[in-house]
Legacy VTK file of the C-alpha trace (Angstrom):
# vtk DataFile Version 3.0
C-alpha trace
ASCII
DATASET POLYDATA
POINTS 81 float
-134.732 75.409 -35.150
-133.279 77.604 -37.868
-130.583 75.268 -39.951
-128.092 77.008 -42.250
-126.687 74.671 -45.170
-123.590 76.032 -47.278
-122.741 74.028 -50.179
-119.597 74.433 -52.157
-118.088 72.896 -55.205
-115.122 70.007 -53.673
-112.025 70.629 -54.128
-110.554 69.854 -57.776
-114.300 69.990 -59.361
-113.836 72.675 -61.988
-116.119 75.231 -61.641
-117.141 77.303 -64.350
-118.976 80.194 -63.090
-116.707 80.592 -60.132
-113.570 81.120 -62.499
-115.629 83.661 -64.923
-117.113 85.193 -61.867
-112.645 85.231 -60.881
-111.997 86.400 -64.182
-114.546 89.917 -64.200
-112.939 90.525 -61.032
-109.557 90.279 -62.109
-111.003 92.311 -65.337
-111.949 95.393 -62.435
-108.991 95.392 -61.514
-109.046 93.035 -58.675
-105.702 90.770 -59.524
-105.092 89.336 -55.730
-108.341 87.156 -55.893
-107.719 83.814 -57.018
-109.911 80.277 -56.846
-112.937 81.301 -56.681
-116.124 79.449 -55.978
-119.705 79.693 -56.372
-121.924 77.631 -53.527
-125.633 77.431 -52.782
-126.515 79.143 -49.181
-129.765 77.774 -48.135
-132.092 78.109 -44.752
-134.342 76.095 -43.371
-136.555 75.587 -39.991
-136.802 71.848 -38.482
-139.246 71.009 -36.179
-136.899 69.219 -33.632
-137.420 68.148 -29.903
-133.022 69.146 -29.874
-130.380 70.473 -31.950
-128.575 66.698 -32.298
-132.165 65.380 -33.510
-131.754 68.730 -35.835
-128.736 67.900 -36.846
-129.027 64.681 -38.092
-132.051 65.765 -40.193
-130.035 68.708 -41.812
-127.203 65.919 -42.436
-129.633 63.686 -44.350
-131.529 65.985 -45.895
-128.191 67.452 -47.480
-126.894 63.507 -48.252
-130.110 62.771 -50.444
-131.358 66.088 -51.813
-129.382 69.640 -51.247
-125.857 68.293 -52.273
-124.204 66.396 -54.684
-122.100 63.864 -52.845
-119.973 63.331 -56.480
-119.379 66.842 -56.554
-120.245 69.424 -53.661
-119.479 69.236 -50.374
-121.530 70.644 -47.653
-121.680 72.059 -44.226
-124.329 73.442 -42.113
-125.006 74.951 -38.479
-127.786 74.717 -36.136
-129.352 78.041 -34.178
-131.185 76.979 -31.220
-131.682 80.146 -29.918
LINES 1 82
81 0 1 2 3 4 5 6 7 8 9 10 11 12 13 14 15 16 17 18 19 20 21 22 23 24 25 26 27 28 29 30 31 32 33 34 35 36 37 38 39 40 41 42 43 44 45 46 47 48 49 50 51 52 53 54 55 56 57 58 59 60 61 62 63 64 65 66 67 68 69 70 71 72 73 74 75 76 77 78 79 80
């Protein structure tokens, strides 16, 4: 099953390349964008008998490698098809 993990900075974590990726589009002219963020978007295939057993694989796997608890929060989705 194909797994897709998004990872974000949390809320309140300063970000530095999100705000001077916020502040070249403000530069071009775009001045209606504001908190911007730059996340991680990652795939992955997981040999799974079902999408739960997928799921809780994808969950772990983003607890103790993909994410940063501290910092980053993630989320993911499952495509069984």
């Amino acid at each position: 099953m194909q797994v897709k993990v998004f990872v974000t900075p949390r809320k309140g974590i300063l970000d530095p390349q999100g705000r001077t990726v916020e502040h070249a589009l403000k530069s071009l002219g775009f001045e209606n964008v504001s908190e911007v963020k730059i996340g991680r978007y990652i795939t992955l295939n997981i040999d799974a008998p079902n999408a739960d057993a997928a799921r809780a694989a994808a969950s772990k796997m983003c607890e103790q490698l993909l994410a940063n608890p501290n910092i980053e929060d993630f989320r993911f989705e499952v495509d069984v098809g």
